[in-house]
Biotite code that builds the C-alpha atoms (Angstrom):
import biotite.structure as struc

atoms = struc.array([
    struc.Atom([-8.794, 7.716, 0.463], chain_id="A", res_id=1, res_name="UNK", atom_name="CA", element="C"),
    struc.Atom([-5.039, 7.113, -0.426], chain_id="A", res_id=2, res_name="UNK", atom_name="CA", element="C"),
    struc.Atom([-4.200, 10.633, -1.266], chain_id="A", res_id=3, res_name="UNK", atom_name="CA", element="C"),
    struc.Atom([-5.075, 11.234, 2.429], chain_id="A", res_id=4, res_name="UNK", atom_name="CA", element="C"),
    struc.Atom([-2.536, 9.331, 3.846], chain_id="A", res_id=5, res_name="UNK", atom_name="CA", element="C"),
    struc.Atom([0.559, 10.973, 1.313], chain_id="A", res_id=6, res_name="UNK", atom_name="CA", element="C"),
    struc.Atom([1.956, 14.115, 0.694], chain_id="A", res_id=7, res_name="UNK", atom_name="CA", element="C"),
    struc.Atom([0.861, 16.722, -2.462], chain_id="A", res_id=8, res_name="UNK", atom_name="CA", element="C"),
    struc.Atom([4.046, 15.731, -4.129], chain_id="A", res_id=9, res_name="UNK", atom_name="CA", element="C"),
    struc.Atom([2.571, 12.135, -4.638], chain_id="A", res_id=10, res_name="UNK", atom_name="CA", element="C"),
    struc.Atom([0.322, 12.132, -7.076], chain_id="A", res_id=11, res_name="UNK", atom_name="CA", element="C"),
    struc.Atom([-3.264, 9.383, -6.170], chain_id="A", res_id=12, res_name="UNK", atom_name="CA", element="C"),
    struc.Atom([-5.894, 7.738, -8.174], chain_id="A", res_id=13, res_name="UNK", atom_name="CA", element="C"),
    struc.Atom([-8.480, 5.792, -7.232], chain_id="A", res_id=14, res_name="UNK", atom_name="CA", element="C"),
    struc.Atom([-11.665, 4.032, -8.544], chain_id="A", res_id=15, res_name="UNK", atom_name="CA", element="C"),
    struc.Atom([-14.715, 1.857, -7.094], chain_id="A", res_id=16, res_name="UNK", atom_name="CA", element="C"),
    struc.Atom([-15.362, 0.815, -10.440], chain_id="A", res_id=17, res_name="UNK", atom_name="CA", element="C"),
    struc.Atom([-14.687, -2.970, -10.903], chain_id="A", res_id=18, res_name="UNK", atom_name="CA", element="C"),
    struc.Atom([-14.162, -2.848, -14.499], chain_id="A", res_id=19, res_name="UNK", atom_name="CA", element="C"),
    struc.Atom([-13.103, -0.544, -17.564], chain_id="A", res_id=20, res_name="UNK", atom_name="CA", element="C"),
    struc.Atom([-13.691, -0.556, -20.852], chain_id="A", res_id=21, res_name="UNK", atom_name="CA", element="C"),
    struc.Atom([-11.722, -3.098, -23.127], chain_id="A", res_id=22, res_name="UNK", atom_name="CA", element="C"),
    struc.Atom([-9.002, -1.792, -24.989], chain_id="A", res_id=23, res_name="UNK", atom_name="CA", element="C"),
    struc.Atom([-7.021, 0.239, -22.204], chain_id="A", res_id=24, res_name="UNK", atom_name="CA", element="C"),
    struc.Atom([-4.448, -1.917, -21.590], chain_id="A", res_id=25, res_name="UNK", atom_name="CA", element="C"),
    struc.Atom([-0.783, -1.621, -23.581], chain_id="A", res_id=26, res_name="UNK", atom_name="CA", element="C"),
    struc.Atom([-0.216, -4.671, -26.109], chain_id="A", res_id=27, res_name="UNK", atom_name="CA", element="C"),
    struc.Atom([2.831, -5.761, -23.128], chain_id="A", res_id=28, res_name="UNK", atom_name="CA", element="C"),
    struc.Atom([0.029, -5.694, -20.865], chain_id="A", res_id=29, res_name="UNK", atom_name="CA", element="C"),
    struc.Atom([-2.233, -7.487, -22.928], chain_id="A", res_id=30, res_name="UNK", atom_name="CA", element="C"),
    struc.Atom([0.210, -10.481, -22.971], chain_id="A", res_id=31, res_name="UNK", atom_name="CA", element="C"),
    struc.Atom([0.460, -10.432, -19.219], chain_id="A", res_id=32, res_name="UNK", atom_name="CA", element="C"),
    struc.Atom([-3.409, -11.187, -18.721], chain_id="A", res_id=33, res_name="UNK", atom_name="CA", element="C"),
    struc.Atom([-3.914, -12.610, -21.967], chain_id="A", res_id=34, res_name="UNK", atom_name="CA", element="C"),
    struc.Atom([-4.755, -16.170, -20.060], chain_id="A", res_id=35, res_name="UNK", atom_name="CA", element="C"),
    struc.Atom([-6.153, -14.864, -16.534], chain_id="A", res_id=36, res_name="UNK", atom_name="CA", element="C"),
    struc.Atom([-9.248, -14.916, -14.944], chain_id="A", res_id=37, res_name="UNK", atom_name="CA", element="C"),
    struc.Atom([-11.935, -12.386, -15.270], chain_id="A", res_id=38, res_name="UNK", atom_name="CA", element="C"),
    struc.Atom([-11.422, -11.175, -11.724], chain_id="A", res_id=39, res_name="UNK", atom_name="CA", element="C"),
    struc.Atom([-7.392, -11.482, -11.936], chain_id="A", res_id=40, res_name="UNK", atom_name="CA", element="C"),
    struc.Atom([-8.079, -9.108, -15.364], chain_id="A", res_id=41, res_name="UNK", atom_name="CA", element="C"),
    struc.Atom([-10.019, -6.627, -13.846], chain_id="A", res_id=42, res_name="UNK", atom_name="CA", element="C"),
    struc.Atom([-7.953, -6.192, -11.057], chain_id="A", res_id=43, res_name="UNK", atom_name="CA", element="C"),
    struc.Atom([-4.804, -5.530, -13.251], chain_id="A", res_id=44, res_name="UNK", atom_name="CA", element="C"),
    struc.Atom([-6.406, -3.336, -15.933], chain_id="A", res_id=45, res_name="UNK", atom_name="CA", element="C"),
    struc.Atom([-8.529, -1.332, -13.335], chain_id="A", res_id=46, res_name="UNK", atom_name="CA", element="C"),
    struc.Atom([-5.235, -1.130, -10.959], chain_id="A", res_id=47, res_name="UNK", atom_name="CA", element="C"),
    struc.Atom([-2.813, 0.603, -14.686], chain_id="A", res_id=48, res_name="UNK", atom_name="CA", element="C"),
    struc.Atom([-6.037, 2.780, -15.571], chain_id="A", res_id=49, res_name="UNK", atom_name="CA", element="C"),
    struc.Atom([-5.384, 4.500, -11.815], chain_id="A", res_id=50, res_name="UNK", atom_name="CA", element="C"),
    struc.Atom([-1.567, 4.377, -13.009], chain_id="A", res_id=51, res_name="UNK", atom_name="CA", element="C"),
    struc.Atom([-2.157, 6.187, -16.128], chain_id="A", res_id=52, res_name="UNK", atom_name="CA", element="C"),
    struc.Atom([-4.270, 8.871, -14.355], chain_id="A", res_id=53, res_name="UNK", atom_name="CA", element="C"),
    struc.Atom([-1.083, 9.145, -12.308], chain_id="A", res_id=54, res_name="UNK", atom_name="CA", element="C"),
    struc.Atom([0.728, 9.624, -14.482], chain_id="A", res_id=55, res_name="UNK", atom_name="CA", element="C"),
    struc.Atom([-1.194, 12.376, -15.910], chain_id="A", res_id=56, res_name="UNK", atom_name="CA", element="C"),
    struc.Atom([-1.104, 14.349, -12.207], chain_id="A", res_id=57, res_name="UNK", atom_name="CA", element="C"),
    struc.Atom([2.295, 14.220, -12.947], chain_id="A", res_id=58, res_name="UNK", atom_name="CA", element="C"),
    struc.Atom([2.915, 15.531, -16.617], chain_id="A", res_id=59, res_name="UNK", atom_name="CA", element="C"),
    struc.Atom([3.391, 12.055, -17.609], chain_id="A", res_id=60, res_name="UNK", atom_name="CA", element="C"),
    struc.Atom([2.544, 10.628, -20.904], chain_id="A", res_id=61, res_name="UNK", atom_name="CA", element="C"),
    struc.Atom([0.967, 7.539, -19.698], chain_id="A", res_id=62, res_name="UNK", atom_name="CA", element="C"),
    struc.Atom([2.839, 4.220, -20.516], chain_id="A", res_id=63, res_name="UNK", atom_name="CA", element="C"),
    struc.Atom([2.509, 0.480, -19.763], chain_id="A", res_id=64, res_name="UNK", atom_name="CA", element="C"),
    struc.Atom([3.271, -0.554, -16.462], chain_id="A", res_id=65, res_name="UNK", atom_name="CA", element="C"),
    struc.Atom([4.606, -4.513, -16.503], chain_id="A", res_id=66, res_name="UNK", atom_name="CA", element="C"),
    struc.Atom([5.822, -6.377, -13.524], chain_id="A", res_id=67, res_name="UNK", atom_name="CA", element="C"),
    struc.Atom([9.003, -7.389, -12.226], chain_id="A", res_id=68, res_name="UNK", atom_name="CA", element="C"),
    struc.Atom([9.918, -10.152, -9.371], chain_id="A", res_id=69, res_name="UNK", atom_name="CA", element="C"),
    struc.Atom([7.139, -10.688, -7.109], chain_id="A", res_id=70, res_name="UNK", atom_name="CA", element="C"),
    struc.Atom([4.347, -8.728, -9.001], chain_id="A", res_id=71, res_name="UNK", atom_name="CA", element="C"),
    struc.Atom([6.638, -5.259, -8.376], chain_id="A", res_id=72, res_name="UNK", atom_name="CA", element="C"),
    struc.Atom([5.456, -2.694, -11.160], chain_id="A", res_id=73, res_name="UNK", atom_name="CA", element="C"),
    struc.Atom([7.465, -1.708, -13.065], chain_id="A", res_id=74, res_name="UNK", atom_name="CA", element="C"),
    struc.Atom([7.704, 2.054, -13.412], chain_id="A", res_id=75, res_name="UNK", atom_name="CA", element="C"),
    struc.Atom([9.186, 4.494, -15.863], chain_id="A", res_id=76, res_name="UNK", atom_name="CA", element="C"),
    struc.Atom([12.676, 6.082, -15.157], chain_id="A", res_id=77, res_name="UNK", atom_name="CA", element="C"),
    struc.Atom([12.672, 8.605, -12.148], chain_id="A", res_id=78, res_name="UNK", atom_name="CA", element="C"),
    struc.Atom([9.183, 7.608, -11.064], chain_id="A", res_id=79, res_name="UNK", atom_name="CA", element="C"),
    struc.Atom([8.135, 5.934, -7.720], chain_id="A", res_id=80, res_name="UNK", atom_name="CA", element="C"),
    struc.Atom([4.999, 4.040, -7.387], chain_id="A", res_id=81, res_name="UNK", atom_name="CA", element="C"),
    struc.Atom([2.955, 1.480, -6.174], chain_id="A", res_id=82, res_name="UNK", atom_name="CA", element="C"),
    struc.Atom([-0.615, -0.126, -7.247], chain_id="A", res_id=83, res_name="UNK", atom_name="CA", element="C"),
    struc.Atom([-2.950, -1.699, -4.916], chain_id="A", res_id=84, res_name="UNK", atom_name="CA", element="C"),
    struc.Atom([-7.163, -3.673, -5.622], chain_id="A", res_id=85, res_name="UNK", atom_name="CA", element="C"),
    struc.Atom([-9.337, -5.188, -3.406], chain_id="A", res_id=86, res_name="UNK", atom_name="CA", element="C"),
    struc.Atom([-12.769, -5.775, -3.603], chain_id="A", res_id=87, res_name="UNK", atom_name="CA", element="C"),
    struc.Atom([-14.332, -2.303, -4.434], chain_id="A", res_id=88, res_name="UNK", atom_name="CA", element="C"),
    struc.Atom([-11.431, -0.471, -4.348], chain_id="A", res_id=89, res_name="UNK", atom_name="CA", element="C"),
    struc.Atom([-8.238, 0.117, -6.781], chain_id="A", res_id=90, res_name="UNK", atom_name="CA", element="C"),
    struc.Atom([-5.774, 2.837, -6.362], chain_id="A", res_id=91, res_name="UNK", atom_name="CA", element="C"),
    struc.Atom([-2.065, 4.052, -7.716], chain_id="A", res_id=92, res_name="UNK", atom_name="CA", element="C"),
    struc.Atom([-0.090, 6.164, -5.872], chain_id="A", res_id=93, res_name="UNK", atom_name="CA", element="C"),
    struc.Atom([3.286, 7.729, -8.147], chain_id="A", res_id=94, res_name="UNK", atom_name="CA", element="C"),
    struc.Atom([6.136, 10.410, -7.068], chain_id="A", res_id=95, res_name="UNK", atom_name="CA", element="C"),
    struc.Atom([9.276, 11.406, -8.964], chain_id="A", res_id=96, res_name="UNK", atom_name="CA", element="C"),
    struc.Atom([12.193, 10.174, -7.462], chain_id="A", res_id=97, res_name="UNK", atom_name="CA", element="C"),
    struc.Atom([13.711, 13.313, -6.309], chain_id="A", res_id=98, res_name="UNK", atom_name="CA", element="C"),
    struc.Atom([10.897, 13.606, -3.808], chain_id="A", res_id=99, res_name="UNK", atom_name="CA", element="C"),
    struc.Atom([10.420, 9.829, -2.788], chain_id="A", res_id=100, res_name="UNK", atom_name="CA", element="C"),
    struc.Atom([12.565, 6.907, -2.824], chain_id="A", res_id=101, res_name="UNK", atom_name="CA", element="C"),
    struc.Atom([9.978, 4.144, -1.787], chain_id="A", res_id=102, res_name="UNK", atom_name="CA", element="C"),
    struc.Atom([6.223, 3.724, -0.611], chain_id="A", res_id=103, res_name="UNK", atom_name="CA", element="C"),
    struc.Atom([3.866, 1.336, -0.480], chain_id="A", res_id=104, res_name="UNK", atom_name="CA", element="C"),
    struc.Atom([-0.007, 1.255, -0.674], chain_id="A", res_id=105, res_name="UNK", atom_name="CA", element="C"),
    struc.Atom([-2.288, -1.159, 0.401], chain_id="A", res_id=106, res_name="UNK", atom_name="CA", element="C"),
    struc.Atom([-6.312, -1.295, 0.470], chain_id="A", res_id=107, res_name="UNK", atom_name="CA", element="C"),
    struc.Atom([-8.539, -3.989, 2.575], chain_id="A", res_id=108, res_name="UNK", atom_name="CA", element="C"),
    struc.Atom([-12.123, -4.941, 3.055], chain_id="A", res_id=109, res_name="UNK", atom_name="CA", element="C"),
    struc.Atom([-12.722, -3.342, 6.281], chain_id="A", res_id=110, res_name="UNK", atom_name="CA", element="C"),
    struc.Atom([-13.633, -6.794, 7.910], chain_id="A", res_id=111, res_name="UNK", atom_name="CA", element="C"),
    struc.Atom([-11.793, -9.684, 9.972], chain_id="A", res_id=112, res_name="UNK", atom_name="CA", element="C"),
    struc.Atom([-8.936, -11.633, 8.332], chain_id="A", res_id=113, res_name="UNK", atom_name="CA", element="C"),
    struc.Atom([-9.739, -15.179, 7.493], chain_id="A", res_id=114, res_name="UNK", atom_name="CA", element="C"),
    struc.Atom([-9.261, -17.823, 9.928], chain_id="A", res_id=115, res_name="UNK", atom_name="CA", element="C"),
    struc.Atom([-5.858, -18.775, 10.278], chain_id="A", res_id=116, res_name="UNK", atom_name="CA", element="C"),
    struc.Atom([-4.241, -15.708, 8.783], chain_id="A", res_id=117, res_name="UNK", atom_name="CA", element="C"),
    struc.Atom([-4.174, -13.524, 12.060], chain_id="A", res_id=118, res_name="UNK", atom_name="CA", element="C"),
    struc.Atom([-2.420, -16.122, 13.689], chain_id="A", res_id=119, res_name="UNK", atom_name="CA", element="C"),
    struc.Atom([0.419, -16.009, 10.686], chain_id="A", res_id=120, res_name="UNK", atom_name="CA", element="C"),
    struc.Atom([0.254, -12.060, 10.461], chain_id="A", res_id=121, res_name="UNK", atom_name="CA", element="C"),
    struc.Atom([-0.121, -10.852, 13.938], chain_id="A", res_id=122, res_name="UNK", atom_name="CA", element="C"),
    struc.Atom([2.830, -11.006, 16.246], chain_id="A", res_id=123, res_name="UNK", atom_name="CA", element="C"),
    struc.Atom([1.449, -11.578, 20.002], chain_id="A", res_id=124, res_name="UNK", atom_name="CA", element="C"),
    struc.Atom([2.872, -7.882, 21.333], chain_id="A", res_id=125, res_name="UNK", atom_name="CA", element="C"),
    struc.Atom([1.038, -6.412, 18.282], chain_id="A", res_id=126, res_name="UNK", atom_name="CA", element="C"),
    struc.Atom([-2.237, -8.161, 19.460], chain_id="A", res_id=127, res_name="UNK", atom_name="CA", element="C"),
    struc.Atom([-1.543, -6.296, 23.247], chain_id="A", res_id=128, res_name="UNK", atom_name="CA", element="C"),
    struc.Atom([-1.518, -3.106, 21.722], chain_id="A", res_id=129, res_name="UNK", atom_name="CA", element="C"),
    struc.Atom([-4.768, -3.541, 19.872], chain_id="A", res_id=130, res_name="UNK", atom_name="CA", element="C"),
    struc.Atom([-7.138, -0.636, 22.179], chain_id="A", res_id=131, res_name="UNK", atom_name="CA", element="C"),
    struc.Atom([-10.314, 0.763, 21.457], chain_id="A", res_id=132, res_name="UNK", atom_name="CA", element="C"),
    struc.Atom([-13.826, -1.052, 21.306], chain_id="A", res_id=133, res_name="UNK", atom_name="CA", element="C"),
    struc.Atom([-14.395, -4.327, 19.867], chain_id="A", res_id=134, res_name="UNK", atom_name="CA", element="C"),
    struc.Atom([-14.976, -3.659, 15.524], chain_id="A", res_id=135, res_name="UNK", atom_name="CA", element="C"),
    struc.Atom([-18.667, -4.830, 16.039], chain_id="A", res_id=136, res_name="UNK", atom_name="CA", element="C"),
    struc.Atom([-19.183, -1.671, 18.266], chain_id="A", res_id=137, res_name="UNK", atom_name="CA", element="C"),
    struc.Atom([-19.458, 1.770, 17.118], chain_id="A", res_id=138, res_name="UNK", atom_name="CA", element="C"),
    struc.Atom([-16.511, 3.638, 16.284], chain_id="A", res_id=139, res_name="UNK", atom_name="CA", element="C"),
    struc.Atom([-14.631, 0.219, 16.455], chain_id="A", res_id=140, res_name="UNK", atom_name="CA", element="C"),
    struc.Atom([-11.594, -1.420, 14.166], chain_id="A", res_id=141, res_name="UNK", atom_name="CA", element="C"),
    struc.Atom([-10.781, -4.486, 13.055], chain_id="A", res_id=142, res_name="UNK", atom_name="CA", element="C"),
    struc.Atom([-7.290, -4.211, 14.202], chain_id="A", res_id=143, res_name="UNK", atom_name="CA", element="C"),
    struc.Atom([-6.149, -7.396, 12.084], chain_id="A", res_id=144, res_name="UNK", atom_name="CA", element="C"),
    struc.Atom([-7.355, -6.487, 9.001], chain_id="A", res_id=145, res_name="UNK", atom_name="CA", element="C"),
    struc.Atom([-5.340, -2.831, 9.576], chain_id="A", res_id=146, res_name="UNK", atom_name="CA", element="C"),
    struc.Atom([-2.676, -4.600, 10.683], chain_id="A", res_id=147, res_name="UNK", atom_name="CA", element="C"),
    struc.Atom([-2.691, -6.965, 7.678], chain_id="A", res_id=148, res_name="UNK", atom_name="CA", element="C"),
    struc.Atom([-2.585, -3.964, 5.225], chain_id="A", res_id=149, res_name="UNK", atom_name="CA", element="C"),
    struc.Atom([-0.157, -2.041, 6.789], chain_id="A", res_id=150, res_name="UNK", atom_name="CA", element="C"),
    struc.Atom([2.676, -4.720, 6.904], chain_id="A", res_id=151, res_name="UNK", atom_name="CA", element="C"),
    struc.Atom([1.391, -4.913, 3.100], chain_id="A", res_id=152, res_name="UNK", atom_name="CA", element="C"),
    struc.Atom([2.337, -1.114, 2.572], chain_id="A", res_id=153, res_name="UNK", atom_name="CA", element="C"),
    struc.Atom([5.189, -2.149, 4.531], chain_id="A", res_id=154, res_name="UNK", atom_name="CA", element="C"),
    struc.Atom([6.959, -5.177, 2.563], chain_id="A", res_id=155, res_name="UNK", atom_name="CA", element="C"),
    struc.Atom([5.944, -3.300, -0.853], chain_id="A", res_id=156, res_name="UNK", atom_name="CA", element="C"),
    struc.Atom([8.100, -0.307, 0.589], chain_id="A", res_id=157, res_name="UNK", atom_name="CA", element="C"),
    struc.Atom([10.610, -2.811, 1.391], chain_id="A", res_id=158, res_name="UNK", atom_name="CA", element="C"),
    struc.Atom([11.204, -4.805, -1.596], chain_id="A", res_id=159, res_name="UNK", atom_name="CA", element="C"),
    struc.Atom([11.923, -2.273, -4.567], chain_id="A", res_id=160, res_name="UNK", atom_name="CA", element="C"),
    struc.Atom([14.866, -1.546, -2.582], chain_id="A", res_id=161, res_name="UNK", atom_name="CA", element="C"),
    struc.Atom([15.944, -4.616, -1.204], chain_id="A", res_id=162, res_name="UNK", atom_name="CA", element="C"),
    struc.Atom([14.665, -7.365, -4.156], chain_id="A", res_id=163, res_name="UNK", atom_name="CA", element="C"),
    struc.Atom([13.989, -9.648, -0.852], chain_id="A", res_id=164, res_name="UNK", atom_name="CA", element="C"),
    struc.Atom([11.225, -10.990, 0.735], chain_id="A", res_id=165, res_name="UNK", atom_name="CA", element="C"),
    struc.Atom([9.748, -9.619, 4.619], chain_id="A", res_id=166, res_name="UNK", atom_name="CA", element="C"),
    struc.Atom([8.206, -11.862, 6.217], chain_id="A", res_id=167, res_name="UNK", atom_name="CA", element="C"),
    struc.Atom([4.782, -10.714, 8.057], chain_id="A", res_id=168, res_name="UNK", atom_name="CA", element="C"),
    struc.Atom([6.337, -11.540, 11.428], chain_id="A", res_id=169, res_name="UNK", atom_name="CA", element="C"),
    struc.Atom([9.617, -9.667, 10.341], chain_id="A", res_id=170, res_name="UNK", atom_name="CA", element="C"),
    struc.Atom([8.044, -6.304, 11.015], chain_id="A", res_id=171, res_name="UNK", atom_name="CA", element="C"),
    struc.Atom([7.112, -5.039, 14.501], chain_id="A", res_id=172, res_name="UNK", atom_name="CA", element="C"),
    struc.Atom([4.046, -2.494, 14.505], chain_id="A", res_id=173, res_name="UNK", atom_name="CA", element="C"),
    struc.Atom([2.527, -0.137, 16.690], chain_id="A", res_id=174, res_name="UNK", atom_name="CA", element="C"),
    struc.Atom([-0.456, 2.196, 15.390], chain_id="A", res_id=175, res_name="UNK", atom_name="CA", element="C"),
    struc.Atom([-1.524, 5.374, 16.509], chain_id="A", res_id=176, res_name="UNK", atom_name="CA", element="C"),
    struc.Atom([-5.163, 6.490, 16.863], chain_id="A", res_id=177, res_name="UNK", atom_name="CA", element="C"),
    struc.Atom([-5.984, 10.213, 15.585], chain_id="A", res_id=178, res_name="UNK", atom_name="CA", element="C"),
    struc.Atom([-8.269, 11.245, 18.336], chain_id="A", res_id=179, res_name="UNK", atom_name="CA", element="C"),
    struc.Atom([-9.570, 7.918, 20.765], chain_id="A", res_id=180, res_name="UNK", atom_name="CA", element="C"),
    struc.Atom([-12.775, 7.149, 18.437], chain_id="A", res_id=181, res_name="UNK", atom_name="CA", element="C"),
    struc.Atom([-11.020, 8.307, 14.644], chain_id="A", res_id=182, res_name="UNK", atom_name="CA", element="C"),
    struc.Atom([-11.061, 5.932, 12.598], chain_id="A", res_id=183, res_name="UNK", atom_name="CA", element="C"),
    struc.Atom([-7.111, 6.869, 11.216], chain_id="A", res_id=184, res_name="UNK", atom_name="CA", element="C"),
    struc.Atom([-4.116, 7.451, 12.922], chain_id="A", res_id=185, res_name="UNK", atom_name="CA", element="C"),
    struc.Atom([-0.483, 6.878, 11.979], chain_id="A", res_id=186, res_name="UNK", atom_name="CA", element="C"),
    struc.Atom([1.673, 3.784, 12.895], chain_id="A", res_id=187, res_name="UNK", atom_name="CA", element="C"),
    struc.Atom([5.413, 2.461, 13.134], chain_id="A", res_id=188, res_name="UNK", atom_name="CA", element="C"),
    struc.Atom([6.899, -0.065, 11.639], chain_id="A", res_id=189, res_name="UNK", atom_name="CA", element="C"),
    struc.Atom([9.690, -1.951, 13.313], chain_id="A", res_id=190, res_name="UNK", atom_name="CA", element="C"),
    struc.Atom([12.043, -3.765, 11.198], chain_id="A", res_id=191, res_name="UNK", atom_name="CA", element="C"),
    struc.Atom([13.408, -7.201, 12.932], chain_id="A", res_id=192, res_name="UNK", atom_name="CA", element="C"),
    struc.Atom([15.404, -7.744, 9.657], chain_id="A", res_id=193, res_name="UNK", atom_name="CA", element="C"),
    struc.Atom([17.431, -5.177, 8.558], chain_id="A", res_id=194, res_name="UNK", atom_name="CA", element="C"),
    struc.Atom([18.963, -3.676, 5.307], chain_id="A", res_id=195, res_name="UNK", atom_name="CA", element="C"),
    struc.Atom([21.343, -0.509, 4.665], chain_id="A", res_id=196, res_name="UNK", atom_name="CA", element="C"),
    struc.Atom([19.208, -0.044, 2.098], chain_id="A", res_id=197, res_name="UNK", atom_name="CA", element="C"),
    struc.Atom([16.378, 1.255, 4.628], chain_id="A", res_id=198, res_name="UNK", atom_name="CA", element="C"),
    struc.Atom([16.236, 2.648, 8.044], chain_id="A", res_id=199, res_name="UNK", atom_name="CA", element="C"),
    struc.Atom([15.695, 0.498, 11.084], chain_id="A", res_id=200, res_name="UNK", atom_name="CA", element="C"),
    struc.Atom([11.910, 1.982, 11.179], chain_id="A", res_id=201, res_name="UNK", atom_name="CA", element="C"),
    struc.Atom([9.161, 2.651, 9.027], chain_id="A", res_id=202, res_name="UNK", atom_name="CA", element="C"),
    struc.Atom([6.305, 5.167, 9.715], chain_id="A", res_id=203, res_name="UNK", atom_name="CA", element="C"),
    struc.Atom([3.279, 4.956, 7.584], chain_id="A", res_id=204, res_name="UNK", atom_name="CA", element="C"),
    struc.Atom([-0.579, 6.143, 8.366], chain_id="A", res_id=205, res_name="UNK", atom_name="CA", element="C"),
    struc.Atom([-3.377, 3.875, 7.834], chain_id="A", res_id=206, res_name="UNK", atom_name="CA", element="C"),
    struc.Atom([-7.510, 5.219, 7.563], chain_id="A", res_id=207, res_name="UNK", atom_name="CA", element="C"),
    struc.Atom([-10.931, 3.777, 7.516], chain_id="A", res_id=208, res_name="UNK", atom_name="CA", element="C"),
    struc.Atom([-14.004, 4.691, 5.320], chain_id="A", res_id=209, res_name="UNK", atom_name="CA", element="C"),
    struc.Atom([-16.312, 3.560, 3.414], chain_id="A", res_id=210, res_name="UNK", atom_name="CA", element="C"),
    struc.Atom([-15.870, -0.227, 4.289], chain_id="A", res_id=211, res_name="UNK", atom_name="CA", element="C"),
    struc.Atom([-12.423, -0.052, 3.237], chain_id="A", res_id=212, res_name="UNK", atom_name="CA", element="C"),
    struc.Atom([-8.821, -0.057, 4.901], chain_id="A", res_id=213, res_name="UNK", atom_name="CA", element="C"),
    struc.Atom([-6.282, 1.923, 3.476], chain_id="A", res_id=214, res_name="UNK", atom_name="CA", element="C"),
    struc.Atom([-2.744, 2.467, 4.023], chain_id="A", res_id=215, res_name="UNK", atom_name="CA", element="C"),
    struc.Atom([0.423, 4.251, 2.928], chain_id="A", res_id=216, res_name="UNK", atom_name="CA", element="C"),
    struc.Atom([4.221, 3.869, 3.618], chain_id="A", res_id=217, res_name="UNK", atom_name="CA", element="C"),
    struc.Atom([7.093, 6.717, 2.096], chain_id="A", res_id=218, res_name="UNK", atom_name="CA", element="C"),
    struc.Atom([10.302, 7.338, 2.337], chain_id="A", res_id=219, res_name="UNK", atom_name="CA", element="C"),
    struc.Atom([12.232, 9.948, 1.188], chain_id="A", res_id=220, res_name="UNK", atom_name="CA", element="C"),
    struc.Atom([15.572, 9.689, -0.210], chain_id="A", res_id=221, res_name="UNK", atom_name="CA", element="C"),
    struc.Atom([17.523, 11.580, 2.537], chain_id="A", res_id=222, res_name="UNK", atom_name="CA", element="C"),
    struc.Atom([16.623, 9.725, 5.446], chain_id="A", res_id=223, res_name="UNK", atom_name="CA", element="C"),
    struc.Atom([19.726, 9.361, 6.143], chain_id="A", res_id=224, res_name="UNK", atom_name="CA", element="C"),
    struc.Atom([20.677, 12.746, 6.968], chain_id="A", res_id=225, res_name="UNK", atom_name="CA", element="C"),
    struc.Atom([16.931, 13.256, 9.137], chain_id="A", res_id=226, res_name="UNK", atom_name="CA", element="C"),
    struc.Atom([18.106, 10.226, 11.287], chain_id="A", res_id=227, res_name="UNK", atom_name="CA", element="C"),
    struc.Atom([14.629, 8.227, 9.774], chain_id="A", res_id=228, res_name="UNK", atom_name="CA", element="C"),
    struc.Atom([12.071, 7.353, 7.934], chain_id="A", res_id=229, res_name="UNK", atom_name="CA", element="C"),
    struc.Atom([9.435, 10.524, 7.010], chain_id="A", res_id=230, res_name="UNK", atom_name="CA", element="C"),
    struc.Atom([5.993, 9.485, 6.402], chain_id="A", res_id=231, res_name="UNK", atom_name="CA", element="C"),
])
């Protein structure tokens, strides 16, 4: 599903599969998890096998993939990424950095945020533009949940270039509906804090299937001279 919310020039891979075999992570890797929960585990090692098939797509010799600040991977010189896992679904999205200067991925359960969390996530003009019927209808979202991810795809956009934190109420978004009843659409993210670093909005596209929410942030390294960001 990621690789239809990017460009050709960014290379996708994705799996279902909650686990791999052993031995596929890099010794440096092995140290990370060495000490981590079964879940935590799979989600890393699943998360770099999608990396290394990236890599791959792009003529790559795959290589570990450590973390930095904040869980940011770590990628090779002149390549862009990001990783993303949930629960049934793990994905890397990668782009030399000629073409791309930043994105961010994010996948979701396709189902309601916790309690509590909406109230921390969702700013209240986001909630008024939430349209379409209710998610327990047919051909209905659960506009939180979207909402949640796409500030996700967002902040990881965000940070590589910035090495600060966004806060969820930080970013202003508006989303975009493909058709009344599709189930993907595009949206646009409005910075409240802002950085020279990155322009004062963020467009991104965001898709359901399968039970899952996915969604995708780029930008290109002349948005300067296209007066914005180019999703």
């Amino acid at each position: 599903m990621i690789e239809r919310l990017l460009p050709a020039y960014v290379v996708c891979a994705a799996t279902r599969e909650v686990t791999v075999p052993d031995g596929t992570l890099f010794p440096e890797e092995e140290a990370i998890v060495a000490k981590a929960l079964a879940k935590r585990r799979n989600d890393f090692t699943t998360a770099r096998a999608c990396a290394r098939r990236a890599m791959r797509g792009l003529g790559l010799e795959p290589v570990a993939v450590l973390h930095g600040k904040r869980g940011m991977p770590l990628w090779p010189d002149g390549i862009v990424g990001s990783l993303t896992h949930c629960d049934g679904y793990r994905a890397a999205a990668l782009a030399r950095a000629a073409d791309v200067l930043s994105l961010g991925v994010d996948a979701e359960p396709h189902a309601p945020l916790p309690d509590g969390v909406g109230a921390l996530v969702v700013r209240p003009e986001e909630q008024e533009r939430f349209t379409g019927p209710p998610a327990g209808e047919e051909g209905g979202i659960h506009w939180d949940r979207v909402l949640f991810s796409a500030k996700e795809s967002v902040f990881k956009t965000w940070y590589p270039l910035t090495l600060t934190e966004l806060d969820f109420d930080e970013a202003d978004l508006t989303f975009h509906r493909e058709g009344d009843r599709a189930a993907e659409g595009t949206f646009t993210a409005r910075l409240l804090r802002t950085d020279p670093a990155l322009p004062p909005t963020l467009e991104g596209r965001w898709r359901v299937e399968g039970g899952i929410v996915t969604t995708a942030v780029l930008l290109r390294p002349d948005w300067r001279e296209t007066g914005g960001a180019v999703g």
